[in-house]
N, C-alpha and C positions, 0 to 999 in steps of 0.2 A: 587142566585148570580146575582148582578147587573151588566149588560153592561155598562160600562159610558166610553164618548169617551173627552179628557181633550183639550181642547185651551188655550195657552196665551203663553206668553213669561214675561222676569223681571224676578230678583232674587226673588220674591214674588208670580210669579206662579212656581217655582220650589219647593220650599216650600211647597205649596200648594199639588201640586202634589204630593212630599213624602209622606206630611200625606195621601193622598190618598188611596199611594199604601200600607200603613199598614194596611187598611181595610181587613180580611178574607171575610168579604160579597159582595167585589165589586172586576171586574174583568177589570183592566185598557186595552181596546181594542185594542188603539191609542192614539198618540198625536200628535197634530201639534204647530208647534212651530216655531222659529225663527231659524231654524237647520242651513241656508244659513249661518248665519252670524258666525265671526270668534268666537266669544267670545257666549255660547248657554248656559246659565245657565239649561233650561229646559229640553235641548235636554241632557244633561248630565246623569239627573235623569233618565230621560228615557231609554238609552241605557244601564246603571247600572244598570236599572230593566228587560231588556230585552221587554221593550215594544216596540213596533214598531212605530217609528218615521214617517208619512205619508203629502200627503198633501191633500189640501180641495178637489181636486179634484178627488185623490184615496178613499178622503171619501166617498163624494156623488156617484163616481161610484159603490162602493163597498155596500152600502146602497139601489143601486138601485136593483143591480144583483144578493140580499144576500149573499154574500160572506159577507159580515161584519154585525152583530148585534149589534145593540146602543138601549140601553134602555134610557140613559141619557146623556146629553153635559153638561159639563162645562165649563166655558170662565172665564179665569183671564188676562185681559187687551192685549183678543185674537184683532189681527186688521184688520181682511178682515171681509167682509157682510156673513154670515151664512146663508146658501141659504134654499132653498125649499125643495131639497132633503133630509138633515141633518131635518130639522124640521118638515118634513112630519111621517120620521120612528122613533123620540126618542118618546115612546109611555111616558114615566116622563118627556120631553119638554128637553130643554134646556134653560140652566140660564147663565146670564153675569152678573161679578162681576164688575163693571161699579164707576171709582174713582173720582166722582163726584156726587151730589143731584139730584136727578130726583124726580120729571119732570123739573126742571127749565133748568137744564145745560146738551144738548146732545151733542154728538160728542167730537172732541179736544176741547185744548182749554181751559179748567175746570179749572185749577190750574192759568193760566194766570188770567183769567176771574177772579177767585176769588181775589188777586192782586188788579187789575185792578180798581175794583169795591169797595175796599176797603170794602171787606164783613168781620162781625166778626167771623162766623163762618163756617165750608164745611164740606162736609160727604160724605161719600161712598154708595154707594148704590146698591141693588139684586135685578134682575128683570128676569121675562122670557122672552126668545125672541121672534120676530116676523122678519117679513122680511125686516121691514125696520131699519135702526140702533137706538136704545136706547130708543127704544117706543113699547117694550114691558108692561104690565102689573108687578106693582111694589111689590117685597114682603118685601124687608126694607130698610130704610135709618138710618143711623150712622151718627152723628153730631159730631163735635170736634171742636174747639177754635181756629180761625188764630190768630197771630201775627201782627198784623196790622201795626206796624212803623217796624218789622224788617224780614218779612217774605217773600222769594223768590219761585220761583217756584218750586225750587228745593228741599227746605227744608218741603216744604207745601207736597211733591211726601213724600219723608222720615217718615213726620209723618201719611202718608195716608196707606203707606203699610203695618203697623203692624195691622192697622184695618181691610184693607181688608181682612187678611190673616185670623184673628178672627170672619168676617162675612163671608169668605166659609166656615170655618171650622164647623160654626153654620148654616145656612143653609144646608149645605150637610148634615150634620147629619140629618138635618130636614125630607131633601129631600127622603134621603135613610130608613127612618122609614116609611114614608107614600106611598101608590100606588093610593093616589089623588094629584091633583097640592093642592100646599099650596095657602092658604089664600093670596090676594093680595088687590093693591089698584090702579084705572085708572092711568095712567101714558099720561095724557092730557095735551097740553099747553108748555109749555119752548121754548128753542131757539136750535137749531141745527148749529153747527160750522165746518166749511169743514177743513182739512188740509190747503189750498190756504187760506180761509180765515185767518187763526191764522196767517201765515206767512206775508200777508198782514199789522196784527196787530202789526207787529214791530217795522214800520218806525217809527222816533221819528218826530211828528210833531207841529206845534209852539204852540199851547195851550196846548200840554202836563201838564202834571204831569210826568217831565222827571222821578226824583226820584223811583218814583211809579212805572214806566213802566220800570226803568231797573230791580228793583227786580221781574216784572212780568212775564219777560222773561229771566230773569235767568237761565239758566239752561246746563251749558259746558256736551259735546265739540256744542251743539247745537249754533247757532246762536242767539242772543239777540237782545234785544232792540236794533237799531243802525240811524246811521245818513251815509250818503254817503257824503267822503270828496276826492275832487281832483279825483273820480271815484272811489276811493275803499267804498266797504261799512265794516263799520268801530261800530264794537258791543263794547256800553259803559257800564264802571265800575263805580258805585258809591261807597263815601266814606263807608257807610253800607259795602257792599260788599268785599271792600278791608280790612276791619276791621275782616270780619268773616272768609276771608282767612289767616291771620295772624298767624305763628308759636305762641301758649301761653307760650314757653320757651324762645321768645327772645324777647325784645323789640326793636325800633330804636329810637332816639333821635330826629329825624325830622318829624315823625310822632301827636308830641305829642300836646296838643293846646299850644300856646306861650302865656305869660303872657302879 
């Protein structure tokens, strides 16, 4: 029986976690997750499974004083730093399911960036961790096709998570057959982006690519691309955007291009 102790939050680490807990060879320890908040996809599963809901701090205490065994960590779009104590005692390491290409794109930020940058295509990527964020040692990346004239940050998350879901699913399995770290590859070089930064990245400013950067910060109820007018600061829609909000069962008349 494996100890594995799970991270993340999103409808996509809850998932994750179910398949988890249908393993007979592993024994879900813990989880931490986003239990605070009103709406907890993860904390759901968990408590329906009778796992115990914790936080990083009960972990690393509980890891130091053996009251808790972790043979293995999982992270699906976990967001606090996985400290010293966690990564000292999971003798199988711990892995972050990390939804963005590594090495080039660390931290937030990933899905704007891709946008932004008008790249053609983004992947997800499995790494182990270390103590600093997303510069672990890499064991794979997954490539997929952006949308490049119509692809927002939001819809770029939507196509990310069916993948991620299919690269733990394949990893762990990996994980849990072997008692050596899997095969990897240095994880050198890219860029690291703080929360402050990405937020930073909104302003719309005069040389924009206005277009561009509202689908790169697309993303409700979150704040977007915006401009500050008369003091308020003011998150804009482009015609893209309002087109893809569109009921397909109704049309409007003034909508439509005029001859």
């Amino acid at each position: 029986m494996i100890n594995v102790l799970f991270m993340g939050r999103k409808p996509v680490a809850a998932k994750a976690l179910a398949w988890l807990l249908e393993h007979d060879d592993v024994s879900v320890v813990g989880v931490i997750t986003d239990s605070h908040l009103a709406v907890s996809p993860t904390s759901e599963v968990a408590r329906d499974a009778g796992v115990p809901i914790l936080s990083r701090e009960e972990v690393e205490a509980g890891v130091t004083d053996g009251s808790l065994s972790v043979d293995l960590g999982l992270s699906m779009l976990y967001w606090q730093r996985i400290r010293a104590p966690l990564l000292e005692h999971c003798v199988r390491g711990v892995v972050n399911f990390h939804p963005a290409p590594l090495p080039e794109y660390k931290g937030t930020a990933g899905y704007n960036l891709a946008i932004l940058e008008d790249l053609p295509s983004w992947a997800v990527s499995a790494h182990y961790v270390d103590e600093d964020i997303d510069t672990g040692e890499i064991i794979q990346v997954r490539e997929f096709p952006v949308d490049r004239q119509r692809e927002t940050a939001r819809t770029l998350e939507a196509k990310a998570q069916p993948l991620l879901l299919a690269q733990f699913q394949e990893i762990t399995d990996r994980l849990l057959a072997s008692e050596q770290r899997l095969a990897t590859t240095a994880n050198n070089g890219g860029r690291y982006v703080s929360r402050a930064q990405m937020e930073a990245m909104k302003e719309v400013k005069e040389d924009d690519d206005v277009e561009r950067k509202i689908r790169a910060f697309w993303f409700p109820p979150y704040d977007g691309a915006y401009k500050v007018i008369n003091g308020v600061k003011c998150t804009l829609v482009s015609r893209t955007i309002l087109e893809s909000l569109a009921d397909p069962s109704t049309s409007s008349l003034f909508t439509q291009p005029s001859d």
